[in-house]
C-alpha positions as CSV (number, residue, x, y, z in Angstrom):
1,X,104.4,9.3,61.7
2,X,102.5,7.2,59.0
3,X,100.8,4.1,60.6
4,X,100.8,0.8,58.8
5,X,98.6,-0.2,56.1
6,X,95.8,-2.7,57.7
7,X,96.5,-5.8,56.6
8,X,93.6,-7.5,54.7
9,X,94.8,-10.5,52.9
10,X,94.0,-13.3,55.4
11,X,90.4,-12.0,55.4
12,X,90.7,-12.1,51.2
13,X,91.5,-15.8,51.5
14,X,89.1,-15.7,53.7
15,X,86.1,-14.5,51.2
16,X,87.6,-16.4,48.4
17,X,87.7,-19.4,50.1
18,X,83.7,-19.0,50.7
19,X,83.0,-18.7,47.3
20,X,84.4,-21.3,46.5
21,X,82.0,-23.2,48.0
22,X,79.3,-20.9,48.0
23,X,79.3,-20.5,44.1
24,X,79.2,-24.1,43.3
25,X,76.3,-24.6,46.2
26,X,74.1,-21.9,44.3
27,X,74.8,-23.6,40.8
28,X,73.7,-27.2,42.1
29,X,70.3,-25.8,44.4
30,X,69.5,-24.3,41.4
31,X,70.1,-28.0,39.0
32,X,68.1,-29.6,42.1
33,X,64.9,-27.4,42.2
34,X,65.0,-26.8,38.8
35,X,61.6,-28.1,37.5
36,X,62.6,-31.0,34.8
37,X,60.8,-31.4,31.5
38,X,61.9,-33.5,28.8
39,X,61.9,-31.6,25.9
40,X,63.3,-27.7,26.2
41,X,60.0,-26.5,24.6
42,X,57.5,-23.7,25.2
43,X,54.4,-26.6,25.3
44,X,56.2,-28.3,27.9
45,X,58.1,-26.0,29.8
46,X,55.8,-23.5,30.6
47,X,53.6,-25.6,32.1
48,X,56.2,-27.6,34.0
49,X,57.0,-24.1,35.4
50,X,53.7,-23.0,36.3
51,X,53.2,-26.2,38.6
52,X,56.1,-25.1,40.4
53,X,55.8,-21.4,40.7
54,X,57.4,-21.1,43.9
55,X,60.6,-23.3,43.2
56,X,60.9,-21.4,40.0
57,X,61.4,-18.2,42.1
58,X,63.8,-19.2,44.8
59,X,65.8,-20.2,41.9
60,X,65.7,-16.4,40.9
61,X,67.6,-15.9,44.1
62,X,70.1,-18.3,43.5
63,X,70.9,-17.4,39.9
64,X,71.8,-13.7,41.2
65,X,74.2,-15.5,43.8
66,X,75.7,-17.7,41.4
67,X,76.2,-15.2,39.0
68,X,78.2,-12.8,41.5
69,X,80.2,-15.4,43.1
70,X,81.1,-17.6,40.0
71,X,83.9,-15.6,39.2
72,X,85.4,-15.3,42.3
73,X,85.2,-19.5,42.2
74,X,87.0,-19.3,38.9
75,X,89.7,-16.9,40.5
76,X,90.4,-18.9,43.7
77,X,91.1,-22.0,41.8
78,X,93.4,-20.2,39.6
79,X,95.3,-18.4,42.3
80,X,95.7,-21.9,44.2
81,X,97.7,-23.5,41.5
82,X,98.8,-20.7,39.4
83,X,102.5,-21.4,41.3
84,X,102.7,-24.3,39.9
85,X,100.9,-24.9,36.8
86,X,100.3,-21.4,35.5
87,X,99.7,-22.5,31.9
88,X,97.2,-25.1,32.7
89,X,95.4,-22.8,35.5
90,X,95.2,-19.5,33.1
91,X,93.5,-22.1,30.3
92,X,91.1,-23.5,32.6
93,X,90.3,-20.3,34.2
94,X,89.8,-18.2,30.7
95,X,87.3,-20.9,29.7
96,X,85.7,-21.0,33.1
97,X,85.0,-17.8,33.2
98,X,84.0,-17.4,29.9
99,X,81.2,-20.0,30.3
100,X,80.4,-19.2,33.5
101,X,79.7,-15.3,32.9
102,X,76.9,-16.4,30.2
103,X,74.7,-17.7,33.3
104,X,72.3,-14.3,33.3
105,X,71.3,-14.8,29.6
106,X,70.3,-18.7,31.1
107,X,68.3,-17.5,34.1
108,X,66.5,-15.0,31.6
109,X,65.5,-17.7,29.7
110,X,64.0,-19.2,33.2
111,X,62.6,-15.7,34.2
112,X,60.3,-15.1,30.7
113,X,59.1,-19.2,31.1
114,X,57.6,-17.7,34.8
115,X,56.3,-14.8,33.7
116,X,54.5,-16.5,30.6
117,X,53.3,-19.3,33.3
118,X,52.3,-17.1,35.5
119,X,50.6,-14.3,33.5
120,X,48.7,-17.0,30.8
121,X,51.3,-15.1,27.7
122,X,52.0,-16.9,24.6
123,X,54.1,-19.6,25.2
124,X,55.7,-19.0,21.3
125,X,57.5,-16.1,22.7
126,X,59.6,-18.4,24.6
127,X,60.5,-20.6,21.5
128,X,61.5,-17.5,19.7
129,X,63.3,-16.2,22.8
130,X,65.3,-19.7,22.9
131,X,65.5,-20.0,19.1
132,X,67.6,-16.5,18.7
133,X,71.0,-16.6,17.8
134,X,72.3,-14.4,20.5
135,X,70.7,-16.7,23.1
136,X,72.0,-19.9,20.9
137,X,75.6,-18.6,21.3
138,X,75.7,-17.5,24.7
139,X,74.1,-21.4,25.6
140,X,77.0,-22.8,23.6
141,X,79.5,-20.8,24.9
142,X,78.3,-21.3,28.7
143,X,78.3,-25.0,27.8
144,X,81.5,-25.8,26.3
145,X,83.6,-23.5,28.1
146,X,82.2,-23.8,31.8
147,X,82.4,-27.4,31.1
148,X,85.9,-27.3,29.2
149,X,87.0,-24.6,32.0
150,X,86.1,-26.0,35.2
151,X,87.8,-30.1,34.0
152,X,91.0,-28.4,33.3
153,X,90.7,-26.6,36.5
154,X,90.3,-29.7,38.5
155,X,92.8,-31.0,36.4
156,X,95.4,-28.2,37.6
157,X,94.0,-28.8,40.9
158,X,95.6,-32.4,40.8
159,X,98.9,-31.5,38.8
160,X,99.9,-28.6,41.3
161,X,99.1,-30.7,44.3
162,X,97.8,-28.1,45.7
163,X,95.1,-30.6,47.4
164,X,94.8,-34.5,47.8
165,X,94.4,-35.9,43.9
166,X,91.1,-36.7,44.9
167,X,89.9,-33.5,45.4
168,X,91.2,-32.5,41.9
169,X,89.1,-35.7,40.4
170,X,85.9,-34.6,42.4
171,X,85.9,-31.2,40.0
172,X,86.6,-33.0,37.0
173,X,84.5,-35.7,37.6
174,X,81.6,-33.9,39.0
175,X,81.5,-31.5,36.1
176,X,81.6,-34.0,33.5
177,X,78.8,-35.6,35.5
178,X,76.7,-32.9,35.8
179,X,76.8,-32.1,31.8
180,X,75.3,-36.2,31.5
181,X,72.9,-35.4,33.8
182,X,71.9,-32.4,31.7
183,X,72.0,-34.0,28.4
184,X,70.2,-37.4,30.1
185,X,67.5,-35.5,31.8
186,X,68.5,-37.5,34.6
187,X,68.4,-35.2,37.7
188,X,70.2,-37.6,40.1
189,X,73.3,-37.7,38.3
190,X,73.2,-33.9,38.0
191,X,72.9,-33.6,41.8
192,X,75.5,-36.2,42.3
193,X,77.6,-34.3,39.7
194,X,77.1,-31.4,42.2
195,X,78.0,-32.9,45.4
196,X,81.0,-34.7,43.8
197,X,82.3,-30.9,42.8
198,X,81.5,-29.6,45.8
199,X,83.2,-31.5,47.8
200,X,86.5,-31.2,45.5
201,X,85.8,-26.9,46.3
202,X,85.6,-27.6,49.8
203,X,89.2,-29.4,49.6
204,X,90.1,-26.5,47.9
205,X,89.0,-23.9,50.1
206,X,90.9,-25.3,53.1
207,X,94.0,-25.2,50.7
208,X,93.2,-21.2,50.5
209,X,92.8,-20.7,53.8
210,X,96.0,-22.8,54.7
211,X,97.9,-20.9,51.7
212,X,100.8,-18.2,53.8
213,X,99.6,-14.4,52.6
214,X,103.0,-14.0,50.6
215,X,102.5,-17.0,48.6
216,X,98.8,-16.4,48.0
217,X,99.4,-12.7,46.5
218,X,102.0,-14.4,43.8
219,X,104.3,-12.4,45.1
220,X,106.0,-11.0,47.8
221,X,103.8,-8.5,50.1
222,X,106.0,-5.5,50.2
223,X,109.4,-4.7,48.0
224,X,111.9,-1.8,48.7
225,X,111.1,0.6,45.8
226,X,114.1,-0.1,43.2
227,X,116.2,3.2,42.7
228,X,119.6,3.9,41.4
229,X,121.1,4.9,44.9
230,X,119.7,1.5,45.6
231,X,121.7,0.4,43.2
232,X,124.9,2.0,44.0
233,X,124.6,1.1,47.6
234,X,124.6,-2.6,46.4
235,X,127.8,-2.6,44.4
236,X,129.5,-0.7,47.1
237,X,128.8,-3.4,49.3
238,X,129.9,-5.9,46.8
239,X,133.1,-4.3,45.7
240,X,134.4,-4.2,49.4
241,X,133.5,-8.1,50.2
């Protein structure tokens, strides 16, 4: 006698639901610790970074956590409105990801500036490091389509209903706040960009973990397999109603 599968999918909502928080947390210690120069240029970066050795390496840790639960954020959002606004979910979350995966080619850029600051290299490797088309694309890429990705995602958020409209605003909103902070070198609105998005993923995880298993999976848990007796067996029944 076979015994029955165990169960798993609450405990998938479960771990979904954490990085969706989780992920966006990582992103915005990162944006806060981050040290903040004015100009992205070997002269001043370098030795922004080598003032703040230590911050520059805890946000080593948090780039490796970002980059492994990013796409896991990117997944629960789309499976939360999916139902009901699959076109609009599958856009935001093909962008999203697409931007989001480009974050190691960033933190590479972060880990060279700390090895130069910390070793006394030649700050010009950097600026050709940076100046590189392959690094050019991937930073264009992560910006417009993380950017792009994660407003249409909030977006879906609100048009599914999948949680209070607020919560869909608090993405949007927060990641078009975070990009002004970026381009404005201003790091308060970046943080505030942050905690505005974060709270719109907290509202979101709840929804996940309040989502029934069968409606979660996008599809019913278990089917009868489909086979011609099947079939028969069903006309029969119909033919003597």
């Amino acid at each position: 006698m076979r015994s029955q599968p165990v169960d798993l999918r609450r405990a998938r909502r479960f771990a979904i639901a954490l990085c969706v928080v989780a992920a966006p947390v990582s992103v915005g210690v990162i944006r806060t610790i981050t040290p903040v120069v004015d100009a992205d240029t070997a002269a001043r970066v370098v030795p922004a970074f080598a003032d703040h050795l230590g911050a520059v390496r805890v946000t080593f840790v948090f780039d490796v956590i970002a980059a492994m639960l990013l796409p896991f954020l990117v997944m629960g959002l789309y499976r939360l409105t999916a139902r009901r606004v699959p076109v609009l979910a599958a856009a935001g979350a093909v962008l999203a990801l697409a931007g989001w995966v480009m974050l190691p080619f960033l933190a590479a850029q972060d880990i060279l500036g700390y090895e130069l600051a910390r070793a006394g290299g030649d700050p010009a490797i950097w600026d050709r490091f940076t100046a590189s088309p392959a690094f050019a694309a991937s930073l264009f890429i992560f910006i417009v389509a993380h950017e792009l990705g994660m407003v249409l995602l909030g977006v879906a958020l609100w048009r599914s209903r999948a949680v209070a409209a607020w919560a869909g605003a608090a993405v949007a909103v927060g990641t078009v706040a975070h990009l002004a902070g970026v381009v404005s070198d201003t790091r308060a609105v970046d943080v505030i960009g942050f905690a505005v998005m974060i709270a719109g993923c907290v509202a979101a995880a709840r929804a996940i973990l309040a989502t029934p298993d069968d409606e979660w999976d996008l599809r019913p848990a278990a089917t009868a397999p489909h086979t011609a007796a099947a079939d028969s067996v069903t006309a029969g029944a119909a033919v003597t109603r």
